[in-house]
C-alpha positions in Angstrom: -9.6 7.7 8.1 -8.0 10.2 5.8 -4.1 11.1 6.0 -5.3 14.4 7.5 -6.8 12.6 10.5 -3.8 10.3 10.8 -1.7 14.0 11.4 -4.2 15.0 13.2 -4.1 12.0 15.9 -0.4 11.5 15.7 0.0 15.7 16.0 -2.4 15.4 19.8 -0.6 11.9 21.1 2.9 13.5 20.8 3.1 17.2 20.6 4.7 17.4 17.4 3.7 20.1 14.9 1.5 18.9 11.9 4.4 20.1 9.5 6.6 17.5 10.5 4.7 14.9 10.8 2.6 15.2 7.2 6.8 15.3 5.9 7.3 11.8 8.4 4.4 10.0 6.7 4.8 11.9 3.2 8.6 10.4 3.3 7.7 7.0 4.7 5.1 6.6 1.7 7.2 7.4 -0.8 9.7 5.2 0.8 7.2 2.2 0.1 6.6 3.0 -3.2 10.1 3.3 -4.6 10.9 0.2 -2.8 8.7 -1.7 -4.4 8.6 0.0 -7.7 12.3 -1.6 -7.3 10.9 -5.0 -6.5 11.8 -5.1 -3.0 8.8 -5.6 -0.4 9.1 -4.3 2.6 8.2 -5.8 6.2 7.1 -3.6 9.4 7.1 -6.6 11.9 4.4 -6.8 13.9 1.8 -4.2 11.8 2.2 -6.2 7.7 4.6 -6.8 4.8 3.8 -4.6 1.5 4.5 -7.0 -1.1 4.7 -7.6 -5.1 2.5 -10.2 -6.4 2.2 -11.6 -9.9 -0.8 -11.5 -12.3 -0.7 -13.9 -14.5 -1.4 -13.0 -18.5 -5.4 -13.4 -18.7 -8.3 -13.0 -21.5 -10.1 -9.9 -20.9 -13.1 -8.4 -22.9 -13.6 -5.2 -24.5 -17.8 -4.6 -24.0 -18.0 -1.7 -25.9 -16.9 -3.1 -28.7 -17.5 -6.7 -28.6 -13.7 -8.3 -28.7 -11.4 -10.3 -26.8 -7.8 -8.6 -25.4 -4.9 -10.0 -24.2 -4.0 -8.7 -20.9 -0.4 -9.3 -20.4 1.2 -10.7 -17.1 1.8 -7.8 -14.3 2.9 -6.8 -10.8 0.1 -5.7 -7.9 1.2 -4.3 -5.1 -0.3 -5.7 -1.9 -0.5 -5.6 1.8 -0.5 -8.7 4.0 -1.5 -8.3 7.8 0.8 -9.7 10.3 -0.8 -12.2 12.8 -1.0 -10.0 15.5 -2.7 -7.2 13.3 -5.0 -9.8 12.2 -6.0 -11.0 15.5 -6.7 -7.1 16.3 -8.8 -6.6 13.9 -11.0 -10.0 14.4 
């Protein structure tokens, strides 16, 4: 499912023109993102928390060129199903 279809559904179920709801979903995205670009996660009970998780600093190769690299310690974003989502989807 692509963000257009997500419009698409949301625009038929409630009546509510396209426009506004690509600018609904286009400002809630970019609401996750600066949170946690800021470090904060951010929790929608009942659906999942979008959360920060650590990398720890790992050897990595280089195959073209035969030689070991240092990949430093960094941040993934990640989302973590709540139970009942989980359930849903089982």
């Amino acid at each position: 499912m692509t963000k257009a279809d997500i419009v698409y559904n949301i625009a038929r179920q409630t009546g509510i023109d396209k426009v506004t709801i690509s600018t609904c979903i286009e400002a809630f995205t970019k609401n996750i993102s600066d949170s946690l670009a800021a470090g904060v996660p951010v929790y929608l009970r009942g659906f999942g928390s979008f959360i920060l998780k650590t990398r720890k600093e790992k050897l990595g190769r280089n195959i073209s060129q035969n030689t070991s690299l240092v990949i430093p310690e960094h941040k993934i974003a990640a989302f973590k199903p709540s139970t009942k989502l989980a359930v849903r989807v089982k």
